[in-house]
DOFIDREN-685792 format. One record per residue: residue in one letter; x, z, y of N, C-alpha, C, O, CB in turn. Coordinates in steps of 0.02 Angstrom, whole numbers, plus 50000, padded with zeros to 5 digits. Atoms other than C-alpha are relative to their C-alpha. Glycine has a CB too. Layout:
N
AXZYXZYXZYXZYXZY ...
This chain:
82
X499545005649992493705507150176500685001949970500955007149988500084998250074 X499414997350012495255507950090500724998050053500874992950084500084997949929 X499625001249954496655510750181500774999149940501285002349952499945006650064 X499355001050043498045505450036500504996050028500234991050052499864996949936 X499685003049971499605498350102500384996449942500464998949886500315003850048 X499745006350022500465482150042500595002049991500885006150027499934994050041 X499384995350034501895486049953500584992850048500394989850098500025000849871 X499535004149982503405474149996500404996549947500494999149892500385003450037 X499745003650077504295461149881500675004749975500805004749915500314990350012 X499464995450027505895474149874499655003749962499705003249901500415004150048 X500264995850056504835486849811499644998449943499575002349897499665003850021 X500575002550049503595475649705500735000549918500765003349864499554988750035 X499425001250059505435469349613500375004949973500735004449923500524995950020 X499444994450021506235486449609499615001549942499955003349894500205007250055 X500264996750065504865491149475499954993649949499364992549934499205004250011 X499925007350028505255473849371500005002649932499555001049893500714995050025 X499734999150042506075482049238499655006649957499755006149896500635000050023 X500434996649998504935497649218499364996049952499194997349894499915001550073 X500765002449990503275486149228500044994949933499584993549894499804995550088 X499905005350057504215473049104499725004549923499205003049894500984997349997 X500254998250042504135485048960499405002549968499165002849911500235001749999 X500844999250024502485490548981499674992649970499414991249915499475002550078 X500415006950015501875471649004500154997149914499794993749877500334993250064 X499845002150089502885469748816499315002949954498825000449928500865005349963 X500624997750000501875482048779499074996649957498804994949905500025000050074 X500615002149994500275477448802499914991349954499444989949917499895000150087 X500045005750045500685459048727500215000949936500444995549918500334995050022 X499644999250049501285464148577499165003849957499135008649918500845005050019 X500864997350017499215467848534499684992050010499354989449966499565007550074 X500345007350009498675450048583500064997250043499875000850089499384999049987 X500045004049935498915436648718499575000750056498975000050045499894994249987 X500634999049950498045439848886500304996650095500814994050116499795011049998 X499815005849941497865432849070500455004750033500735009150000499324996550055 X499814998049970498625438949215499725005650025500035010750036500134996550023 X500624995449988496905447949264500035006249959500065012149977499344996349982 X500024994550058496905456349097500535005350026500315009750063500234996849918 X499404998249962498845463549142499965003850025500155009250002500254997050035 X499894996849938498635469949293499595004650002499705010250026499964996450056 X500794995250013496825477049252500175007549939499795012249929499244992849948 X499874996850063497745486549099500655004150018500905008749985500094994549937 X499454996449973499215491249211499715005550081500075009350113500644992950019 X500234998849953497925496249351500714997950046501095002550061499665007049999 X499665001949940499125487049473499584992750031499144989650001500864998649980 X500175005849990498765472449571500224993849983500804992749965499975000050041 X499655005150049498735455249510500404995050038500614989850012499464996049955 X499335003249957499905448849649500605003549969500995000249935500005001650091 X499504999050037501105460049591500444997749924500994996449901499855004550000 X499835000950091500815457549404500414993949999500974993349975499234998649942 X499515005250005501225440149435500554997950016500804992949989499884996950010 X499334999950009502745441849493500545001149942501014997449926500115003550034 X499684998450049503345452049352499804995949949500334996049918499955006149988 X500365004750047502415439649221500554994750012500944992849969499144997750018 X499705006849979503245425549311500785000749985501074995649966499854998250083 X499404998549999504955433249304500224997949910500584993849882500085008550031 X499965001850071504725434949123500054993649954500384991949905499575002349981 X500095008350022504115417049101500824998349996501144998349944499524994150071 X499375000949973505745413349172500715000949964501164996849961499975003950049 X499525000650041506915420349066499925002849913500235006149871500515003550039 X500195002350082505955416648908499725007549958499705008149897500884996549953 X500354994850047505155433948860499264999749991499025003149946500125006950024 X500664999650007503345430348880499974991050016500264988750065499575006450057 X500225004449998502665411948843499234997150022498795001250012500194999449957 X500515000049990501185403148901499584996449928499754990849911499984997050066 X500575003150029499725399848766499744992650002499624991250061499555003250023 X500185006049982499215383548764499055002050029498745006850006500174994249924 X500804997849995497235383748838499704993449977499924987949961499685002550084 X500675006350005495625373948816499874996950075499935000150127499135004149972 X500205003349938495125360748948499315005750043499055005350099499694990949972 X500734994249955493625376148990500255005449996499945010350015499135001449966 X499674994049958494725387949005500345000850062500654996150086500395002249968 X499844998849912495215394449178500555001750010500854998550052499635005150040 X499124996849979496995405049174499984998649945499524997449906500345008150029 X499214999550047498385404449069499895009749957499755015449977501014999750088 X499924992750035498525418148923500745000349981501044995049975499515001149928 X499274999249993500325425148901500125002049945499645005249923500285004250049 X499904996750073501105430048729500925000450019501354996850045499664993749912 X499215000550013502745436648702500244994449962499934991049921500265005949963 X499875007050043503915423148646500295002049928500125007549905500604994650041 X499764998650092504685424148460500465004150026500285009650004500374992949937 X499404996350021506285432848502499535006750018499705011649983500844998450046 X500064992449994505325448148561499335000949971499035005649997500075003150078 X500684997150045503665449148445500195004749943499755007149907499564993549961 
């Protein structure tokens, strides 16, 4: 059973800035979900989305447009930072 403990939103946000450059990173190879992310950051994808979302937010990572059969959202850096 794992006994992993739940981090807290102070600590999730204190690594924002850390987790951001990796997540550049990683998009800067090809658009991917949130799943992908987190799976590639081995963190969890509650966390990830915070930091994803943050990004959304002040315009460093955009969302993809999808297909009506696609399921999540794929993320691409936006132009100023490709």
């Amino acid at each position: 059973m794992g006994t992993e403990r739940k981090r807290g939103l102070a600590e999730i946000l204190r690594d924002e800035m850390v987790m951001k450059d990796k997540i550049v990173d990683l998009l800067r190879k090809e658009p991917k979900t949130i799943s992908e992310i987190a799976d590639a950051l081995g963190c969890p994808s509650h966390e990830t989305m915070l930091w994803v979302m943050a990004m959304w937010r002040y315009g460093t990572v955009v969302e993809v447009e999808k297909g009506r059969t696609e399921e999540y959202f794929h993320y691409r850096l936006s132009s100023e930072y490709s």
